[in-house]
C-alpha positions in Angstrom: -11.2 0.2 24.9 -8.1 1.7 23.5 -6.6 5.2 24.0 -5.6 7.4 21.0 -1.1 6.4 22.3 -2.4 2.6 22.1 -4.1 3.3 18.9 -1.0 5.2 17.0 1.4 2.1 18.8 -0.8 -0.8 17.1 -0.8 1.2 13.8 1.9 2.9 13.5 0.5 6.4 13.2 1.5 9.3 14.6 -1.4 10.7 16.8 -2.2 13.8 15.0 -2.7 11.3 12.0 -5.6 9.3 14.2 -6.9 13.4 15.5 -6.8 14.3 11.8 -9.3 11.2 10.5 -11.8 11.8 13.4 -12.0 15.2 12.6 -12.6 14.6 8.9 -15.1 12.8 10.1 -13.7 9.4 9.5 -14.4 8.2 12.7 -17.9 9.0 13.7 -19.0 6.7 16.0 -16.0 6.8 18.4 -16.8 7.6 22.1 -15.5 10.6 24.3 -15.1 10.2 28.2 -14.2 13.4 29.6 -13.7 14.3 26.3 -10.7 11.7 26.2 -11.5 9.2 22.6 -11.8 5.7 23.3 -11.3 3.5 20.8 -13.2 0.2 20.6 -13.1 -2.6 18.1 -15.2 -1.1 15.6 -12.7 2.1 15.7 -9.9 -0.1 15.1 -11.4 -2.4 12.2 -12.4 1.2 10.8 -9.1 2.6 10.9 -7.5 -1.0 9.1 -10.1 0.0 6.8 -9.3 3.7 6.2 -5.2 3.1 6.0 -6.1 0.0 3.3 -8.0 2.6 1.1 -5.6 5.5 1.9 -2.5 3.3 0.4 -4.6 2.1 -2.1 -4.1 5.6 -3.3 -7.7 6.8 -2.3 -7.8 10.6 -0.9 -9.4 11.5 2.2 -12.5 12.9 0.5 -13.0 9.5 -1.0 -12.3 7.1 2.1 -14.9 10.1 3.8 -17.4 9.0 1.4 -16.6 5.1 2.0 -17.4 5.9 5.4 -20.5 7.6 4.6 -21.5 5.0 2.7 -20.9 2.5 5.6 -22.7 4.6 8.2 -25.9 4.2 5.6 -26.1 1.1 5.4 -27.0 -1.9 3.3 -28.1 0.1 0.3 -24.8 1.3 -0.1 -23.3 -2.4 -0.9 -23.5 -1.6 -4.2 -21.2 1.5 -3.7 -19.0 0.1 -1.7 -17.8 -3.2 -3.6 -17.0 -0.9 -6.7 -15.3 1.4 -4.6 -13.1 -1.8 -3.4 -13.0 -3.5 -7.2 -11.7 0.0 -8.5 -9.1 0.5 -5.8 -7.8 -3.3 -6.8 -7.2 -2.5 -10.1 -4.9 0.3 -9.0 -3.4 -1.9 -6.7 -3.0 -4.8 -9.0 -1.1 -2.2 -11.4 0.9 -0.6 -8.8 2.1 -4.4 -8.1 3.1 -4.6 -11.8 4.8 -1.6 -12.2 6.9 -2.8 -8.9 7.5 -6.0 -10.4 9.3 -4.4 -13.1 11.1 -2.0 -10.7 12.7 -5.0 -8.8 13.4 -7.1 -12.2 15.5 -4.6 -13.2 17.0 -4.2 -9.6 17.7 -7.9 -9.5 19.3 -7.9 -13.2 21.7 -4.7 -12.4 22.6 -6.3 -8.9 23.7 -9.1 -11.3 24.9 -7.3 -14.0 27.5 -5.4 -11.4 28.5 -8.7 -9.3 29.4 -9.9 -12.5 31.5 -6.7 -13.6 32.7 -6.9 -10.5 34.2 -10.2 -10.7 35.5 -9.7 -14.4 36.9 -7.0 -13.5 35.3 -4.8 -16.7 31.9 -4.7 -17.9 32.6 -6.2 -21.2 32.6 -9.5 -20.4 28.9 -8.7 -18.9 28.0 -7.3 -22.4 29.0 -10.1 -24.0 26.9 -11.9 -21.8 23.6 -10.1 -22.2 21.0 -11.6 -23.0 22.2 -15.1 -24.2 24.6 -16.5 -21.6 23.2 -15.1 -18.8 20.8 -17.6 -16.0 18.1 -18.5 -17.0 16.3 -16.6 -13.5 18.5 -13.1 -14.4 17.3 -13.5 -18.4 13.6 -13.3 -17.4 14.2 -10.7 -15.2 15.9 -9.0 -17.9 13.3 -9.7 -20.4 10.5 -8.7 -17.8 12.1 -5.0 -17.0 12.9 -4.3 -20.7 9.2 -4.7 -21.9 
């Protein structure tokens, strides 16, 4: 059994974070002992759980229903792996859209090293997109779709 300062070290959480999800409910099965929570195994796989579907972009009223669903059962399967299928999509598009955020990082970090080193940026110009590496060309091509 963990207390709720153990709990916030392991995740990372501020304790009014973990207070927050049990009173929302998130946390329904977590024991009290002189009204102190205790936190076993179960409390922390649910709480991996919860902050997977929270940066996954799900709200709280949705990761509350996730929860429900869990608390009902195997009937709620179903629910649950579209829930998880849905939420990858986002995810997987989130991952893209990053992809392209640090292509275009990597190419400008070039693009000024080499400015840089010429002293001017017109020698870079000239460079674009033919005479650059081959590595810096594809991350040019892939932030300039």
């Amino acid at each position: 059994m963990y207390t709720i300062g153990q709990v916030a070290a392991m995740f990372d959480l501020p304790v009014s974070t973990i207070r927050y999800y049990d009173k929302a409910g998130l946390l329904p099965d977590i024991q009290r002992v002189s009204g102190i929570r205790q936190f076993s195994d179960n409390e922390l796989e649910a709480l991996r759980v919860i902050e997977c579907l929270k940066k996954s972009g799900l709200e709280i009223k949705a990761i509350k229903q996730f929860m429900d669903w869990n608390q009902a059962g195997n009937e709620t399967f179903g629910q649950r792996k579209t829930l998880f299928e849905k939420q990858m999509v986002a995810v997987e598009a989130e991952i893209a859209s990053l992809e392209k955020v640090r292509a275009m990082l990597r190419y400008k970090q070039w693009y000024c090293t080499e400015a840089i080193k010429a002293g001017n940026e017109e020698t870079v110009v000239a460079m674009v997109p033919d005479q650059m590496p081959t590595d810096i060309k594809q991350a040019y091509e892939r932030s300039h779709i």
